[in-house]
C-alpha positions as CSV (number, residue, x, y, z in Angstrom):
1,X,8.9,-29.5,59.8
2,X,8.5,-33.8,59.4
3,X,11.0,-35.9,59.4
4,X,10.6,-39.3,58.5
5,X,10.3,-41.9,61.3
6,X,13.2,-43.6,59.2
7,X,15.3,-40.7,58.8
8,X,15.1,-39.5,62.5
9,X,16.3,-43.0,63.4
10,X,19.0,-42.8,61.3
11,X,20.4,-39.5,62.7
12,X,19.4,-40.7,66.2
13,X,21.5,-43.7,66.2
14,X,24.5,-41.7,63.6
15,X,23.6,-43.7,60.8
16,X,24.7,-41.6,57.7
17,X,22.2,-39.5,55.9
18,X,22.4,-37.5,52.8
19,X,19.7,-34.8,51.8
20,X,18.8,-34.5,48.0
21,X,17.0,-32.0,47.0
22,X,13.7,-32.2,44.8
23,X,13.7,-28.9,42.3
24,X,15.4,-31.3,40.3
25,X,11.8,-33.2,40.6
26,X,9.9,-30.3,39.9
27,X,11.3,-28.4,37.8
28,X,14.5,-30.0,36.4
29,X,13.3,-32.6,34.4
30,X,9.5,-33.4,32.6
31,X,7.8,-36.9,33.7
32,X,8.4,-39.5,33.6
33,X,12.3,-39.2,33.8
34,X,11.7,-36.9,36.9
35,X,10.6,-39.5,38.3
36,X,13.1,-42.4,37.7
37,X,15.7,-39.7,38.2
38,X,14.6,-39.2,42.0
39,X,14.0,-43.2,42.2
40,X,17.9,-43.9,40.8
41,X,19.5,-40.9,42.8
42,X,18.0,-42.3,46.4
43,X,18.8,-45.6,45.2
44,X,22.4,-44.9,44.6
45,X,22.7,-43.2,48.1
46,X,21.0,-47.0,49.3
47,X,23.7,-48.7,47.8
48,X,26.9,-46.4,49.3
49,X,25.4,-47.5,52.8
50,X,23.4,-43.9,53.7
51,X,20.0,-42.9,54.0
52,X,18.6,-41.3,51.3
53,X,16.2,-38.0,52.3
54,X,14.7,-36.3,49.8
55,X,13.5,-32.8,51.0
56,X,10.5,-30.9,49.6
57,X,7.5,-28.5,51.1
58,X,4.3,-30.6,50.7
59,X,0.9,-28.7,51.6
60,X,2.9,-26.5,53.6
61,X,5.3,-28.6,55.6
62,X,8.6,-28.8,54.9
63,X,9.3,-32.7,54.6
64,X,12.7,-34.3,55.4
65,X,12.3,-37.7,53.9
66,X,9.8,-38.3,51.2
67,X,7.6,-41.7,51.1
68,X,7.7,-43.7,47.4
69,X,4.1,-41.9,47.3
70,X,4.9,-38.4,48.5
71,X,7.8,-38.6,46.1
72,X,5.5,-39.7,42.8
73,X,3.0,-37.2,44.1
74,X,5.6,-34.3,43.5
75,X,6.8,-35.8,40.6
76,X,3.4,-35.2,39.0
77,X,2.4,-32.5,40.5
78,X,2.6,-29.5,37.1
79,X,1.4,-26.4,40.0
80,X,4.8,-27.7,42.8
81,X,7.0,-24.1,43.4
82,X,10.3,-23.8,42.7
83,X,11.4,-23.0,46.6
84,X,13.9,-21.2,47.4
85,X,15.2,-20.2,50.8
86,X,13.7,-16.7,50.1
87,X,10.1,-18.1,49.3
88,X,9.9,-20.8,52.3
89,X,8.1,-18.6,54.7
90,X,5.4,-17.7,52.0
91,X,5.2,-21.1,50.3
92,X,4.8,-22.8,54.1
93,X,1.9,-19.8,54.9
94,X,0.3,-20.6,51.4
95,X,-0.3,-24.2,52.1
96,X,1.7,-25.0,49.0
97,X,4.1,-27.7,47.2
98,X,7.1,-27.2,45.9
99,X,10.8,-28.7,45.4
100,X,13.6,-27.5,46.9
101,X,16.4,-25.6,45.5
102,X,20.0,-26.3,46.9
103,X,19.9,-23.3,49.5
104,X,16.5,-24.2,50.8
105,X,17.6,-27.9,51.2
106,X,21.0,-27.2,52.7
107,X,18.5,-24.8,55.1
108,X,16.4,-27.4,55.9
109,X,19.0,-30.9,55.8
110,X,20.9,-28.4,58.7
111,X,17.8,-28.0,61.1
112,X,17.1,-31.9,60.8
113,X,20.5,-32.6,61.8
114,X,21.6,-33.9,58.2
115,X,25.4,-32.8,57.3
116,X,25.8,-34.2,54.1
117,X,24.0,-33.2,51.3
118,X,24.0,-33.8,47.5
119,X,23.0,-32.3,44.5
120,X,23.4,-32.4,40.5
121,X,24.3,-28.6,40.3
122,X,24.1,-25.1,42.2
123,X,23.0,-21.6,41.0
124,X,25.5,-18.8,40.2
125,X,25.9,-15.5,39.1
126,X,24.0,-14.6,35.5
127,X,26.0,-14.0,32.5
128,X,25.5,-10.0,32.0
129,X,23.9,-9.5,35.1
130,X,26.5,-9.5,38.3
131,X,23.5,-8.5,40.8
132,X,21.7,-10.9,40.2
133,X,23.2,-13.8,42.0
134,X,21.4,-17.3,43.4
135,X,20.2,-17.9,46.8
136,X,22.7,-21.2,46.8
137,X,26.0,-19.1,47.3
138,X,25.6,-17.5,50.0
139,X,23.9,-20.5,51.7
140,X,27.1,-22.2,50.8
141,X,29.2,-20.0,52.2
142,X,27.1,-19.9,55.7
143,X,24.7,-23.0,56.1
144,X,27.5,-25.7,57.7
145,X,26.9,-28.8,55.3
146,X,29.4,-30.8,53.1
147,X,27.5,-30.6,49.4
């Protein structure tokens, strides 16, 4: 995992972070407003006195922190993953790219040290089909993050 000189800083001197997560990026919205939308979400965190840190899996390596150029890189990138906490291993083995959904964030956020985290929405149960139930409960009922 790489975490931004920046954000390790941050952490290291208990600066407050918050984690955003990027399948929003990917897969939430088309370009260019994907782009903006990242842009104005990190710049809000700016101007609440925290550390933005976009989280995402870039050829393989989970990042903690995205530059202005990793960030326009995933942006555009129509092949990124939607990553899960499930598909992290196979993703990382692949070499791939791919945003993060809220359970694979609030995964990685924790292991950086990050505890507050923030997102547009989480998964849920599907309508007519109780088994089938996101990845993001259960990671909010064990991964120990404020979202």
């Amino acid at each position: 995992m790489r975490i931004r000189p920046e954000v390790a800083q941050a952490l290291a001197a208990g600066r407050p972070v918050v984690a955003l997560e990027s399948a929003l990026i990917t897969h939430g919205f088309a370009p260019p407003a994907n782009l903006d939308i990242a842009r104005r979400m990190e710049a809000v965190v700016l101007e609440e006195g925290a550390l933005p840190a976009t989280i995402a899996v870039l050829e393989g390596q989970p990042r903690v922190g995205l530059s202005s150029e990793e960030l326009t890189r995933l942006a555009s990138d129509r092949t990124a993953r939607k990553v899960s906490l499930r598909d992290l291993p196979l993703v990382l083995a692949q070499g791939g790219s791919g945003g993060t959904t809220v359970a694979a964030t609030m995964h990685l956020a924790h292991r950086a040290g990050i505890r507050v985290f923030a997102t547009g929405g989480i998964g849920g149960v599907h309508r007519g089909h109780p088994e089938d139930v996101s990845a993001d409960l259960p990671a909010l009922a064990s991964i120990p993050i404020v979202v």
